[in-house]
Steps between C-alpha positions, in 0.01 A plus 500: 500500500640833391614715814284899436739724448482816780482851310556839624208662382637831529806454313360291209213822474801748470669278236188469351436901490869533361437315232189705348562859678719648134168365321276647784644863539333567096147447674503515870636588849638118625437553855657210782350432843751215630515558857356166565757204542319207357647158454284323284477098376529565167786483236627827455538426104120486458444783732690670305281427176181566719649858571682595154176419355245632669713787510544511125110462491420805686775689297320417193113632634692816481557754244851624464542890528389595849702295714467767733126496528509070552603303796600102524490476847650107647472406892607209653359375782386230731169356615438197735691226281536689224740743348435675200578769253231749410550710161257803471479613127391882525404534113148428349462166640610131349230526252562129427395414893191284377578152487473414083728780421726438777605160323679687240831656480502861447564537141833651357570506931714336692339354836320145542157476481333506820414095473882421493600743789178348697657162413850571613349618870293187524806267389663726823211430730416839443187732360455816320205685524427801250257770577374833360514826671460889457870579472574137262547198519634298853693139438531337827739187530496289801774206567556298798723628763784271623449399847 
């Protein structure tokens, strides 16, 4: 039986941001909130694709121009067993948040569809949850804290 790797959730989230903040600066403020230490079951390679992604995602819901008037804001945090990542797209909302659209890359982009970044936190005894809101779009991953 394969041993779960242990991830600092924190650190993979600011490799994660490094990766896509030169692509992000063209359409939005990338905004960190890492103060929580979270040490997660997870391997940090498909965190890392969970992030970049739904990162890349949120980038792409938003117009390039005004990155002054746009915020990605990311938070890490804890709850109960869990530790997660939330990712806070400030643009016009992830118009492709209903499920049938969801399945589908973005075209010409860059990120996952939703189904394969879903997949990845289930295959990590994880969840995302997606939901709509005044100021965008909130992704909210949850993975299993180490004990």
């Amino acid at each position: 039986m394969p041993t779960t790797a242990v991830t600092s959730l924190e650190r993979v989230v600011e490799a994660a941001a490094a990766i896509v903040r030169a692509q992000a600066r063209k359409r939005a403020t990338l905004e960190l909130h890492l103060g929580v230490k979270a040490r997660v079951a997870a391997d940090p390679t498909r965190v890392s694709q969970i992030v970049v992604n739904l990162l890349i995602n949120a980038m792409e819901e938003i117009a390039p121009g005004a990155p002054q008037e746009n915020l990605i804001k990311v938070t890490t945090f804890t709850s109960g067993r869990t530790g997660g990542v939330s990712i806070l797209e400030g643009g016009p909302g992830f118009v492709r948040a209903d499920a049938a659209e969801a399945r589908q890359a973005t075209p010409g982009g860059r990120g996952l569809s939703l189904d394969v970044v879903r997949e990845l936190a289930r295959t990590a005894r994880g969840e995302i949850k997606i939901e709509r809101t005044r100021g965008g779009t909130l992704f909210v991953v949850e993975l299993p804290l180490v004990a």
